[in-house]
C-alpha positions as CSV (number, residue, x, y, z in Angstrom):
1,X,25.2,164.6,-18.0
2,X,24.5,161.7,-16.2
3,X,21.8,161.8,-13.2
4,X,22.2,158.8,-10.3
5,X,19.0,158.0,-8.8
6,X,19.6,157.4,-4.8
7,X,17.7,154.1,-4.0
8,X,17.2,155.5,-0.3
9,X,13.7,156.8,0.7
10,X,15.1,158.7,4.1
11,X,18.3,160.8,4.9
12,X,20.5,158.7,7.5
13,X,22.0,160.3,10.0
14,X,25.4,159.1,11.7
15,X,25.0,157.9,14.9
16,X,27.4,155.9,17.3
17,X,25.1,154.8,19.9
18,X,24.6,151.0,21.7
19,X,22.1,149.2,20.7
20,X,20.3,145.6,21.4
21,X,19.5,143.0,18.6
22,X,17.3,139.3,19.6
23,X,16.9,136.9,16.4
24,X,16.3,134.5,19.7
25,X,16.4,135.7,23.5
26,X,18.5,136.8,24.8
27,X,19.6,140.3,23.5
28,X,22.9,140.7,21.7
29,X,24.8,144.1,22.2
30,X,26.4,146.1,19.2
31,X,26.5,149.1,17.8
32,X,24.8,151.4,16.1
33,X,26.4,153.2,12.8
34,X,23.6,154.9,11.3
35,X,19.5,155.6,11.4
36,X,16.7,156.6,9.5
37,X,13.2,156.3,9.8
38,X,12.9,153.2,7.4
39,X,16.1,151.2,9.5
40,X,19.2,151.1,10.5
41,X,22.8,149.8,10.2
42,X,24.8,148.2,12.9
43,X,28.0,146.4,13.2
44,X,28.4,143.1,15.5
45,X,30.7,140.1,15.5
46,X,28.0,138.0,15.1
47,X,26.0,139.2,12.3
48,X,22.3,137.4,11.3
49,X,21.8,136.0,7.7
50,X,20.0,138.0,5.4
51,X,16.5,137.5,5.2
52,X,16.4,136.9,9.4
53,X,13.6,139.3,11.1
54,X,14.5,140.1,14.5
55,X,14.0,142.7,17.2
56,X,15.9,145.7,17.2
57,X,15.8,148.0,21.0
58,X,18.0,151.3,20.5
59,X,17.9,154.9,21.6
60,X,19.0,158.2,20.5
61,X,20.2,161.1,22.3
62,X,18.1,163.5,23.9
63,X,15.3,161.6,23.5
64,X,12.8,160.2,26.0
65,X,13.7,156.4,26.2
66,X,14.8,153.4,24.2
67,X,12.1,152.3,21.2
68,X,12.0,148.8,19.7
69,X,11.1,147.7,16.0
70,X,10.6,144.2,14.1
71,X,13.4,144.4,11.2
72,X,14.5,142.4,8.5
73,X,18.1,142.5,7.5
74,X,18.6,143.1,4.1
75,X,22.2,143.1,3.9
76,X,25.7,142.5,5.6
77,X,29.4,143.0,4.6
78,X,32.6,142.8,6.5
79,X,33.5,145.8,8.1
80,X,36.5,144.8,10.1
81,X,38.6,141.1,10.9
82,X,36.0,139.4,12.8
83,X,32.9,142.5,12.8
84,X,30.4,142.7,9.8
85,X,27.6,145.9,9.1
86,X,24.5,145.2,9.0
87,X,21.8,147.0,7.3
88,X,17.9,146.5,8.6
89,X,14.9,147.6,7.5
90,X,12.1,148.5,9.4
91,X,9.0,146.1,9.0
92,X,7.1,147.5,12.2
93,X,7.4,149.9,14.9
94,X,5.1,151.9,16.9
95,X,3.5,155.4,15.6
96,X,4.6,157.3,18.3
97,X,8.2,155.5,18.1
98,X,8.3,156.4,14.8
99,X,7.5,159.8,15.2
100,X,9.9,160.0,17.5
101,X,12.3,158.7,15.3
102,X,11.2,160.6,12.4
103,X,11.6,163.8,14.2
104,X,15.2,163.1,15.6
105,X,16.1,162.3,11.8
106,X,14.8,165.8,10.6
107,X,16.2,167.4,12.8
108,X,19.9,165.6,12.7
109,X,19.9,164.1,9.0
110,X,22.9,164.3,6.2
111,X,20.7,163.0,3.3
């Protein structure tokens, strides 16, 4: 039998929702695809190079308000003609943000 380790730390949870991205003012709109407490994935036609930190402002629903986090993007890969995903991982947020987020994730995660 052969046992695949998962290389993810937290369960994601699927999520269409807007969201807001800045590698330099102003924001750039796109959208959401999925969320955990240690990042996010989003699609956009103008996706940021790997490596680029940048300002991430989203919310979820039922929750109190939108939260923003520093991210790095660690990946990207075409997702549709002229759209890419890309994956970001959280590098700071606020404790009470994350808590936030954390809960939401608990309480709506897939693994």
């Amino acid at each position: 039998m052969i046992i695949q380790a998962t290389r993810r730390q937290h369960p994601r949870v699927s999520l269409r929702q807007p969201i807001e991205f800045a590698v330099t003012t102003p924001f750039e709109g796109a959208v959401m695809k999925t969320i955990s407490p240690g990042g996010l994935c989003f699609a956009t036609s103008t996706p940021p190079v790997v490596g680029t930190r940048l300002l991430v402002r989203f919310s979820v629903p039922s929750d109190v308000g939108p939260m923003n986090a520093v991210g790095v993007v660690v990946w990207t890969r075409p997702f549709r003609p002229q759209k890419a995903e890309v994956g970001v991982r959280f590098i700071g947020m606020r404790e009470d943000n994350h808590a936030r987020l954390q809960k939401y994730c608990a309480e709506h995660g897939t693994a």
